[in-house]
C-alpha positions as CSV (number, residue, x, y, z in Angstrom):
1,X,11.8,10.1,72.8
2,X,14.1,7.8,71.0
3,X,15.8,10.7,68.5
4,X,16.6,12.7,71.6
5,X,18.3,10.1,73.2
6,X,19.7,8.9,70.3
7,X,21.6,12.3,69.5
8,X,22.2,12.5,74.1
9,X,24.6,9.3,73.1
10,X,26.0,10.4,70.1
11,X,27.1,13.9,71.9
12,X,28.5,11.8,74.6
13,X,30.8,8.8,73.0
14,X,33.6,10.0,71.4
15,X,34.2,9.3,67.6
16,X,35.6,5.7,67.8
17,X,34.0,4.3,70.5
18,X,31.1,2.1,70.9
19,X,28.2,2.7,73.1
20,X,25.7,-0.4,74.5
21,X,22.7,-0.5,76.2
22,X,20.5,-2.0,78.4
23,X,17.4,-0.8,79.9
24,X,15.2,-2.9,82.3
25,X,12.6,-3.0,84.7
26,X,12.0,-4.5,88.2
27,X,9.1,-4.5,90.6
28,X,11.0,-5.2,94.0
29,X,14.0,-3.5,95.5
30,X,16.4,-6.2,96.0
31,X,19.6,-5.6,94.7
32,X,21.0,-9.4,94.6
33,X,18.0,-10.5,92.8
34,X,18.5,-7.6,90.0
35,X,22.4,-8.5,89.6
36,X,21.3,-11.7,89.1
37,X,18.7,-10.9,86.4
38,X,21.5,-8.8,84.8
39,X,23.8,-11.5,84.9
40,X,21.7,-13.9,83.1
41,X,20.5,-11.5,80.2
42,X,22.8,-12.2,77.5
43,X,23.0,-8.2,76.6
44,X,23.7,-7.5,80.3
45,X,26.2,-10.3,80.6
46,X,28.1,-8.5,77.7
47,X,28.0,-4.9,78.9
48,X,29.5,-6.3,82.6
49,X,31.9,-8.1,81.0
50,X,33.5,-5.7,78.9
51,X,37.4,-5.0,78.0
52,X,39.0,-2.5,76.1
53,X,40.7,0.4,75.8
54,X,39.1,3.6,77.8
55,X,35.8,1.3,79.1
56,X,33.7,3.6,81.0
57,X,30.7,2.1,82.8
58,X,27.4,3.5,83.8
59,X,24.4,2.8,86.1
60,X,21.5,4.7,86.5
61,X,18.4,4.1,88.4
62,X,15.0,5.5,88.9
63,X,12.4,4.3,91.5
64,X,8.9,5.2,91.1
65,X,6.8,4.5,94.0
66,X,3.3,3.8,93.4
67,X,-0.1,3.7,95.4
68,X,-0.1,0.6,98.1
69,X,3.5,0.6,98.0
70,X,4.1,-0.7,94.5
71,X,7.6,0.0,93.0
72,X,9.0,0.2,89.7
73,X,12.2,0.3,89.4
74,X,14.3,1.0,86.2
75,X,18.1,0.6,85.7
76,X,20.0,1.4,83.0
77,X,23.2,-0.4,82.5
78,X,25.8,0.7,80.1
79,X,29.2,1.1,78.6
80,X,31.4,3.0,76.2
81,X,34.5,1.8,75.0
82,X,37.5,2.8,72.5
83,X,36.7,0.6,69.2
84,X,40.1,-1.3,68.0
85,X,40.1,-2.7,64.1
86,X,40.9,-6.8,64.2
């Protein structure tokens, strides 16, 4: 559940950096359309447009095919990056 995926990310980012994420879910398989749905959600827009010191993106996907050919896709999108004091 959450804990253990909570503790995966903490095990993973180094002490210093910051780790976002963002999880969503699509029932088609067309990759524009779901660059554009990233693009426009304000959490998604962020992670993309990331800069810093040591950025490190990630994308993972899962496709689940269902009876009559109904898809669910879900992508994770994410990134770590070196926190700097302002």
């Amino acid at each position: 559940g959450n804990a253990e995926f909570q503790h995966s990310i903490k095990n993973a980012v180094p002490e210093g950096h910051t780790f976002k994420g963002f999880p969503i879910q699509f029932q088609h398989l067309n990759s524009e359309k779901m660059m554009i749905s990233l693009e426009k959600a304000a959490t998604a827009a962020d992670i993309l447009n990331s800069r810093g010191d040591q950025v490190r993106f990630a994308l993972r996907a899962r496709i689940i095919v269902y009876a009559e050919n109904f898809t669910a896709v879900w992508v994770m999108l994410a990134v770590r990056y070196r926190s700097t004091d302002n």
